[in-house]
N, C-alpha and C positions, 0 to 999 in steps of 0.2 A: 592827343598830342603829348611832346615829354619833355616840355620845355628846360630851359635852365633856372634853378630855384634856388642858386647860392646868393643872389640879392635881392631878389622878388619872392613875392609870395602869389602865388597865383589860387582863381576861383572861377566855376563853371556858372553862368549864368542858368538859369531856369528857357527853358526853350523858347521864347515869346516875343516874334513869331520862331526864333534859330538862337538856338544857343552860342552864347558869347563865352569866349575865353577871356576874363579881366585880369590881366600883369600887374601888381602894384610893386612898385620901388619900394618899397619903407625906410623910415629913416635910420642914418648912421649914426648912433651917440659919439661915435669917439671922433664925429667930424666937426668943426663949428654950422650951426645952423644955417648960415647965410653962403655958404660953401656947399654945403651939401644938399640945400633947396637948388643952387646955381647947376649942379653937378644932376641932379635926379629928371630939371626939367628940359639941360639938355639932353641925357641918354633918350628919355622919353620921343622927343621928337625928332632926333638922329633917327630911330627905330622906326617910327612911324614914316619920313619922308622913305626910308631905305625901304619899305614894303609897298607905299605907294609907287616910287619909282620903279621897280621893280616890275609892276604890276604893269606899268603903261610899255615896258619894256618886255612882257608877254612871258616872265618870268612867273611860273606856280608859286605865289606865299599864299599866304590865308591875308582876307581881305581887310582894311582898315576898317573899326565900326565906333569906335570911342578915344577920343583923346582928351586928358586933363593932365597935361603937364605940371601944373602947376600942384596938383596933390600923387604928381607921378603914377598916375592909371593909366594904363592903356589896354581897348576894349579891339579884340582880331576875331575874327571868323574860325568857329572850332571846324577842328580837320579831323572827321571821321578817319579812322585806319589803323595802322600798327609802322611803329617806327623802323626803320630798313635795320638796326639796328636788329632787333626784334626777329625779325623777315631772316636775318642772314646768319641769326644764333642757332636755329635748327629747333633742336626738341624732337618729343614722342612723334610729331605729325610731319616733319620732315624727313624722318625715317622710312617713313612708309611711302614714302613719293618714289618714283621711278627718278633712277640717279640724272638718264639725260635730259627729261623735264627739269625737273629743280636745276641744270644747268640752265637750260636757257631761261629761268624765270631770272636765274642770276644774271645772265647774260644781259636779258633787256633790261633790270633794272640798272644796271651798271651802265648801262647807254643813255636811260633817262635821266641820271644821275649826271652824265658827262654834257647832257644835251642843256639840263636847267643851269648851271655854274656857267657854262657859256654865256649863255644868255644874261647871268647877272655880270660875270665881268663884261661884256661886251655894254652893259649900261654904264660898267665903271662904278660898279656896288660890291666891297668885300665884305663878306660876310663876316669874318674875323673870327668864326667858330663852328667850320665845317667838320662834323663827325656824323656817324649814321644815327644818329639820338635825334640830330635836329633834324632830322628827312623822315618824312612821312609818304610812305607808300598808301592812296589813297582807289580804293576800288570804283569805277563807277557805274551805273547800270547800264550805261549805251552799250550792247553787243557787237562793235566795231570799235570800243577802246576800252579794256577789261581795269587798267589801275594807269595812274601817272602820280607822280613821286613832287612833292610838295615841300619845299622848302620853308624851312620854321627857326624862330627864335633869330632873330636881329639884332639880340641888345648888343652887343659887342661890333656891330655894322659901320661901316665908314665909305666913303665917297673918295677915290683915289686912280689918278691916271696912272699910275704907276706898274711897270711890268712887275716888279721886286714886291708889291703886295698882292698882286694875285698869283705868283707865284708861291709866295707864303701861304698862303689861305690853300693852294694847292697840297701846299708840303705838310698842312696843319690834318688835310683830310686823310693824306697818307699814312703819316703815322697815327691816329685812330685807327687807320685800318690793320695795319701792323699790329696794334695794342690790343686792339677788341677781338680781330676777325684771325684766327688762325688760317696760314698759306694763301694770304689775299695778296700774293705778288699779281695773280692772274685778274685779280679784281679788279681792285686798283688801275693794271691797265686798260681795263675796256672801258672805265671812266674816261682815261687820258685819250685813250683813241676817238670816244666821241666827242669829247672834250675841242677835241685838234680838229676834230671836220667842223664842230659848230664854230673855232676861231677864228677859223680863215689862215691868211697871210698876218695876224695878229699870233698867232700860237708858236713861230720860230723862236721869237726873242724871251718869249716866256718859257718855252723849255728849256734855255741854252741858262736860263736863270734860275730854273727850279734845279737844276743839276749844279748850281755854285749854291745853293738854298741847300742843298742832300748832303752837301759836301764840308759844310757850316755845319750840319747838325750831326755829322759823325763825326768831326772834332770836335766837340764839346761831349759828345760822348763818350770817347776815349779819353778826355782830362777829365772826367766825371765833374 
């Protein structure tokens, strides 16, 4: 996994019986104590109900296995694999792939990508930190389903009926893709294309808002 480690410190359990991933919050000196214990135990279980829900909602995260809020631990299910990020940066062994393979590798994972975000907005769970660092491309031995793409790292997760935050969370994974992935216009779409079959008659109003969301973010980039 390759979680986020600007406020946790994270540790690999020992395998017994499955190795656990343990997140710890640590404390913030420059917050007052009673603030920042308030603050550590709610991230903590925002993160935990957003995986559980998630989960009942038939959404890929890695599984709940430890919660102590109150010393801000949280213990998830390590996810075997290599982050899409990773997958979609290329290297020595991508070179040597046949170009219209490694299309469609892209191709599908761009679908299962658009297929799992559905499925968490449709529970009404933003991520609030969608980039391919937090997507894990996970292989598995059934020879009738070779990898499915595993959503990771919730701390920044929230509960929101709102079209205007999943449309954000949309616009947040686009421009990662912009930043990281050079000429991922084509990318990006086949997210949104699976994206819009898994929404239903839910995905109109969200598009018509991630396009006033696109529109927001290139004025403020042209007033720097």
């Amino acid at each position: 996994m390759s979680p986020d480690t600007r406020s946790q410190k994270v540790y690999l359990s020992p395998p017994f019986p499955e190795p656990i991933l343990l997140k710890h919050r640590f404390t913030k000196s420059y917050r007052h104590p009673t603030l920042d214990a308030q603050i550590t135990r709610t991230r903590v279980q925002m993160e935990a109900r957003a995986l559980v829900r998630c989960q009942r909602a038939g959404v890929r995260v890695p599984g709940v296995r430890l919660v102590d809020a109150a010393v801000g631990v949280l213990g998830v299910e390590w996810i075997e694999g290599a982050s899409v990020r990773k997958v979609l940066g290329g290297g020595a062994e991508a070179e040597d792939e046949d170009e219209d393979e490694e299309a469609d590798v892209e191709e599908l994972i761009m679908r299962l990508i658009g297929l799992e975000i559905s499925k968490m907005h449709r529970a009404d769970i933003i991520h609030g930190d969608l980039t391919t660092s937090n997507m894990m491309l996970r292989r598995l031995p059934s020879p009738s389903q070779t990898s499915e793409i595993v959503l990771i790292d919730f701390g920044l997760s929230s509960t929101s009926l709102l079209v205007e935050d999943k449309a954000v969370d949309l616009y947040v994974l686009e421009r990662a893709f912009a930043s990281t992935h050079p000429d991922s216009e084509s990318l990006f779409g086949g997210v949104l294309e699976a994206y819009s079959k898994g929404m239903g008659k839910a995905w109109p109003p969200i598009y018509k808002r991630l396009e006033e969301v696109r529109l927001r973010g290139r004025k403020r980039s042209m007033v720097g």
